[in-house]
SETOR-99783 format. One record per residue (C-alpha): residue in three letters; x, y, z. Coordinates in steps of 0.5 Angstrom, whole numbers, plus 500, padded with zeros to 3 digits. Layout:
ALAXYZ...
//
This chain:
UNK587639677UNK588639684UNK589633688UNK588630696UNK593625698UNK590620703UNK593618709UNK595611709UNK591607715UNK594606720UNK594599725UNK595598732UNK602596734UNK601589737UNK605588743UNK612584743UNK611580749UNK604577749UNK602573754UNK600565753UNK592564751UNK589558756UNK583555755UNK579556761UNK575550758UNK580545757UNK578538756UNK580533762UNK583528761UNK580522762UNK582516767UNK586510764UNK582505765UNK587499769UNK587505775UNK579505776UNK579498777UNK585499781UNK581504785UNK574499785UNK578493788UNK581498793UNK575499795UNK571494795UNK577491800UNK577496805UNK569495805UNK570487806UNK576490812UNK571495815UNK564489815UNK570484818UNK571489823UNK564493825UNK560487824UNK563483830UNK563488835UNK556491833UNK554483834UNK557483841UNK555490844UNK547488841UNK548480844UNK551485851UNK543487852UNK540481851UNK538475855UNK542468854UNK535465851UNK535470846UNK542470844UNK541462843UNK534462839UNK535469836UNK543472835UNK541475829UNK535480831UNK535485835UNK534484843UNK526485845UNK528490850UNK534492854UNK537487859UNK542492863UNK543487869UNK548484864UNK552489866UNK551490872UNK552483873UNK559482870UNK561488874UNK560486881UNK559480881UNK564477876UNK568483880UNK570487873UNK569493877UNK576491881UNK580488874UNK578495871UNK581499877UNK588494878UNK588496870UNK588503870UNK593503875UNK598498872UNK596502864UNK597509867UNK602509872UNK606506865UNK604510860UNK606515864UNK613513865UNK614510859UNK613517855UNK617521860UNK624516859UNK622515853UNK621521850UNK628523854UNK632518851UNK629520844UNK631527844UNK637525848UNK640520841UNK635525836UNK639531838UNK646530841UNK653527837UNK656523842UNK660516841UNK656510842UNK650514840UNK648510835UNK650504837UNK645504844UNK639507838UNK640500835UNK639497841UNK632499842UNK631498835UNK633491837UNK629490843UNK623491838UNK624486834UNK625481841UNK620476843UNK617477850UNK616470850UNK624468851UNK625473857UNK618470860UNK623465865UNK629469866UNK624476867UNK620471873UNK627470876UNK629476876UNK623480879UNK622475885UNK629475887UNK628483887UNK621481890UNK616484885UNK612479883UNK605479885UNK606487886UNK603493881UNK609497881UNK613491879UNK608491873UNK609498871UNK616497871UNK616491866UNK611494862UNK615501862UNK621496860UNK616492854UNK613499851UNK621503851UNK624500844UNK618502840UNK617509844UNK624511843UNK624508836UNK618513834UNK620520837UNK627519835UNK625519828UNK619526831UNK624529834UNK628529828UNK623533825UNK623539830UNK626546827UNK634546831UNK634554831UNK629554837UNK632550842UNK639554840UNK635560841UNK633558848UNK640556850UNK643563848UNK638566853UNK640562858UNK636556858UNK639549861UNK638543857UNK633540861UNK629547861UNK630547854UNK627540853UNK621540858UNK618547856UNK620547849UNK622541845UNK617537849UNK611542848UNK612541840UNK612534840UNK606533843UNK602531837UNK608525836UNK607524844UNK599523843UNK601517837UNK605513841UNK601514847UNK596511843UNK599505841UNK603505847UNK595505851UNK593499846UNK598494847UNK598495856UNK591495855UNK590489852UNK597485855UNK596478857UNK602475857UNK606479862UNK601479868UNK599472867UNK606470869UNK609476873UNK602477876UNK598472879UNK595475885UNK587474885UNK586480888UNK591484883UNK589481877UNK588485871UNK583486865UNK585481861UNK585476867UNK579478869UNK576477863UNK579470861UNK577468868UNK570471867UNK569467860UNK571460864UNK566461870UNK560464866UNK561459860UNK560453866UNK555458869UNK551458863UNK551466863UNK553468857UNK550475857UNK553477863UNK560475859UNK557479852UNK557485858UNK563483860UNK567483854UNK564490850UNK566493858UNK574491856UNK572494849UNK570501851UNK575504853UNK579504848UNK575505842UNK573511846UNK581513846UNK582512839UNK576515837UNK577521842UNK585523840UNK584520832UNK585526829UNK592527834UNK595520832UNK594521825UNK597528826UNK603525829UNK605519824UNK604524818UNK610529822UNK613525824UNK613522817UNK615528814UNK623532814
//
């Protein structure tokens, strides 16, 4: 009897590396609950932050339209129609249009000194090794912790002796000497950041130091100057005490003598909505800054945060 063999089965060889499963649907994990009550509290606090902050100013800017019996008899409501010779008002009579001109002047001529001495000396301690360096970075850094009320006497001596007081240029200076520290503080730090290798490569191909600095390094710190040219705007703009002292000319009065001046004439006069007008002018301006270069700012913190 004849017999066939069969031949056994065969299987596949299965592969020595095997790649790991994953679970496409894997289950999350869920979030302990101490960090949504934390996440709850932080924001029930910055809405509480945001209202405190919105409210006042939506109420000054709603008040602005309004007439003074309305402002009295309703300060809550909406305005029945808009009263825009509030505005007009406390622009040429309360003369506003003239403490916004002596501002613009006084604020843009020290922006722009501050940013060109401050971002020279930054890049100046942030990129070179030299004795004293340190020493004169802790200088500045001191001048920020400096009250200005303490030099307010000594400054006034000074700046009479050199016959600057009542003048706008003697204003620019001292603000360009209030807002150097924190400006040098800031854009060491962010021109620390800046990649080495460009400014080497400029100067193999023959650039000098100052080209260097103004056609290339300055250039690249421009989201870090855009940040504390903000700050910088913020803190001139809204200065009281330096004018107030150093400047006491009528006719060269700045915004925030103005408005101080303008709150006493129109509380006597009883013009409460040209004052409300008033006030929301002096505010513009930099809500419109902020709200313009936000992104900038925030960009240039970040930058500057990172090595």
């Amino acid at each position: 009897m004849k017999t066939t063999d069969t031949p056994p089965a065969t299987t596949a060889e299965e592969p020595r590396d095997r790649p790991p499963v994953t679970k496409v649907n894997a289950p999350l994990e869920k979030e302990s609950p101490g960090g949504g009550v934390l996440n709850v509290f932080s924001h029930g606090v910055l809405v509480i932050w945001a209202l405190l902050v919105v409210l006042p100013l939506l109420w000054a800017v709603m008040s602005s339209f309004k007439d003074d019996n309305s402002i009295f008899s309703s300060p809550w409501s909406l305005p029945d129609k808009l009263h825009f010779e509030n505005w007009s008002r406390a622009w040429t009579q309360a003369h506003m249009s003239d403490y916004f001109l002596n501002t613009i002047l006084v604020v843009g001529g020290s922006l722009i000194g501050t940013l060109v001495l401050g971002s020279m000396a930054a890049y100046v301690l942030a990129r070179f090794d030299f004795p004293g360096n340190r020493f004169i970075y802790f200088l500045f850094v001191g001048g920020m912790s400096f009250p200005i009320i303490l030099a307010l006497v000594p400054l006034f001596f000074v700046m009479n002796n050199m016959g600057l007081l009542n003048t706008t240029h003697g204003l620019i200076l001292v603000y360009i000497a209030y807002s150097l520290p924190f400006t040098v503080f800031f854009l060491s730090s962010f021109f620390r950041t800046l990649p080495t290798s460009v400014a080497e490569a400029a100067i193999i191909d023959g650039a000098s130091h100052t080209r260097t600095f103004f056609q290339i390094m300055l250039p690249m710190a421009k989201p870090g100057l855009i940040s504390v040219g903000i700050f910088n705007f913020l803190g001139q703009w809204n200065q009281y005490m330096l004018p107030t002292v150093l400047n006491t000319d009528p006719e060269k009065k700045v915004l925030s003598q103005g408005l101080v001046q303008l709150a006493v004439s129109q509380g006597y006069k009883g013009d409460y909505s040209g004052l409300f007008a008033g006030l929301v002018m002096a505010m513009l301006p930099v809500l419109a800054a902020y709200i313009i270069f936000q992104r900038q700012v925030v960009a240039g913190l970040t930058a500057g945060a990172l090595k």
